[in-house]
Residue, then its C-alpha position, 0 to 999 in steps of 0.5 A: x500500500x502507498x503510503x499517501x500524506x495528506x495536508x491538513x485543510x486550510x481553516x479559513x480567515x477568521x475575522x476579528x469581532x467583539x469576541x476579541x473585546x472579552x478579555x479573561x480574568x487575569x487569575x481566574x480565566x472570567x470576567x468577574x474580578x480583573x481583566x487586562x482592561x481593568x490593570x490597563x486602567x490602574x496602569x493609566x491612573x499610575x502614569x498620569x499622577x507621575x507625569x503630572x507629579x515630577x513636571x510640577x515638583x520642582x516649580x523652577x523659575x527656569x523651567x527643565x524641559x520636563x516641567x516645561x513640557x507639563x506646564x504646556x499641556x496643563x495650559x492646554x486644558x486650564x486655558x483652552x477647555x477650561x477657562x474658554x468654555x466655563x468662563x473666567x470666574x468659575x473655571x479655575x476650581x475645575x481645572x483639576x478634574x479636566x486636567x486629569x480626565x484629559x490625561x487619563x483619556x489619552x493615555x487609555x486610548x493611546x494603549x491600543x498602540x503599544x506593542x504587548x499592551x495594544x488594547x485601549x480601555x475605553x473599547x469596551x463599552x461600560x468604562x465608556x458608560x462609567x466614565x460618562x456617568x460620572x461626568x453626568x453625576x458631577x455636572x448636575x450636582x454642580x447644577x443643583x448646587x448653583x440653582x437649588x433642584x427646582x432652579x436646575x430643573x427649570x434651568x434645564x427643561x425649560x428655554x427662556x423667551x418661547x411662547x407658553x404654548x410650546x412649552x409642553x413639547x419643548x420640557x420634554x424634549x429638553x429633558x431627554x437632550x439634558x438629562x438622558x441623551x448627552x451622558x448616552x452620546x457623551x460614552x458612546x462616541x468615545x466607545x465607538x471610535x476606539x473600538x473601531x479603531x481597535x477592530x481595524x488595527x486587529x483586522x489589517x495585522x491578522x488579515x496580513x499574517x493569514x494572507x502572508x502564512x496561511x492563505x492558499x493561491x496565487x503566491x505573488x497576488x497573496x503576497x502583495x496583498x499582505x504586504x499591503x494589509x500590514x502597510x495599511x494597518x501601520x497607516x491606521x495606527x497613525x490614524x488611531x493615534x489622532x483620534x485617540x488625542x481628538x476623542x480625549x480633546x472632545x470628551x473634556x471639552x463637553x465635560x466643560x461646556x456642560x459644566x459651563x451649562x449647570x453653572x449658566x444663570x438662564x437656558 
C-alpha cells in the first residue's frame, strides 16, 4: 500500500469581532474580578499622577524641559477647555478634574498602540458608560448646587423667551437632550471610535499574517496583498493615534461646556 500524506485543510480567515473585546480574568480565566482592561486602567491612573507629579515638583523659575513640557499641556486644558468654555470666574476650581480626565483619556486610548499592551480601555463599552456617568453625576450636582433642584430643573427643561404654548413639547424634549441623551452620546462616541479603531488595527495585522502564512493561491497576488494589509494597518495606527488625542480633546471639552451649562444663570 502507498503510503499517501495528506495536508491538513486550510481553516479559513477568521475575522476579528467583539469576541476579541472579552478579555479573561487575569487569575481566574472570567470576567468577574480583573481583566487586562481593568490593570490597563490602574496602569493609566499610575502614569498620569507621575507625569503630572515630577513636571510640577520642582516649580523652577527656569523651567527643565520636563516641567516645561507639563506646564504646556496643563495650559492646554486650564486655558483652552477650561477657562474658554466655563468662563473666567468659575473655571479655575475645575481645572483639576479636566486636567486629569484629559490625561487619563489619552493615555487609555493611546494603549491600543503599544506593542504587548495594544488594547485601549475605553473599547469596551461600560468604562465608556462609567466614565460618562460620572461626568453626568458631577455636572448636575454642580447644577443643583448653583440653582437649588427646582432652579436646575427649570434651568434645564425649560428655554427662556418661547411662547407658553410650546412649552409642553419643548420640557420634554429638553429633558431627554439634558438629562438622558448627552451622558448616552457623551460614552458612546468615545466607545465607538476606539473600538473601531481597535477592530481595524486587529483586522489589517491578522488579515496580513493569514494572507502572508496561511492563505492558499496565487503566491505573488497573496503576497502583495499582505504586504499591503500590514502597510495599511501601520497607516491606521497613525490614524488611531489622532483620534485617540481628538476623542480625549472632545470628551473634556463637553465635560466643560456642560459644566459651563449647570453653572449658566438662564437656558
Amino acid at each position: 500500500m502507498t503510503d499517501v500524506s495528506i495536508a491538513a485543510p486550510n481553516p479559513g480567515f477568521e475575522a476579528p469581532g467583539p469576541r476579541d473585546f472579552q478579555l479573561r480574568d487575569v487569575f481566574f480565566g472570567n470576567q468577574l474580578l480583573l481583566t487586562k482592561a481593568a490593570l490597563l486602567l490602574v496602569l493609566a491612573a499610575v502614569i498620569v499622577f507621575a507625569f503630572l507629579y515630577l513636571t510640577a515638583r520642582k516649580k523652577a523659575l527656569v523651567p527643565s524641559k520636563g516641567q516645561y513640557l507639563g506646564e504646556q499641556a496643563y495650559d492646554f486644558v486650564r486655558t483652552g477647555i477650561a477657562r474658554d468654555s466655563i468662563g473666567d470666574h468659575d473655571f479655575a476650581k475645575y481645572v483639576p478634574l479636566l486636567v486629569t480626565m484629559f490625561f487619563f483619556i489619552l493615555v487609555n486610548n493611546s494603549f491600543g498602540l503599544i506593542p504587548l499592551l495594544q488594547f485601549s480601555p475605553f473599547s469596551i463599552a461600560g468604562f465608556a458608560y462609567g466614565l460618562a456617568g460620572m461626568v453626568w453625576i458631577i455636572y448636575n450636582a454642580i447644577g443643583v448646587q448653583r440653582h437649588g433642584l427646582l432652579g436646575y430643573l427649570k434651568l434645564q427643561c425649560v428655554p427662556s423667551g418661547v411662547p407658553a404654548w410650546i412649552l409642553p413639547l419643548l420640557i420634554p424634549l429638553e429633558f431627554m437632550s439634558n438629562f438622558l441623551i448627552r451622558p448616552v452620546t457623551l460614552s458612546l462616541r468615545l466607545f465607538a471610535n476606539m473600538f473601531a479603531g481597535h477592530l481595524l488595527l486587529l483586522l489589517f495585522a491578522t488579515g496580513g499574517e493569514y494572507l502572508l502564512i496561511h492563505a492558499t493561491g496565487p503566491t505573488v497576488l497573496l503576497k502583495t496583498a499582505g504586504v499591503m494589509s500590514f502597510v495599511m494597518g501601520v497607516a491606521v495606527g497613525f490614524l488611531e493615534l489622532i483620534v485617540a488625542i481628538l476623542q480625549a480633546y472632545v470628551f473634556t471639552l463637553l465635560t466643560a461646556q456642560y459644566i459651563s451649562g449647570s453653572l449658566a444663570a438662564e437656558h
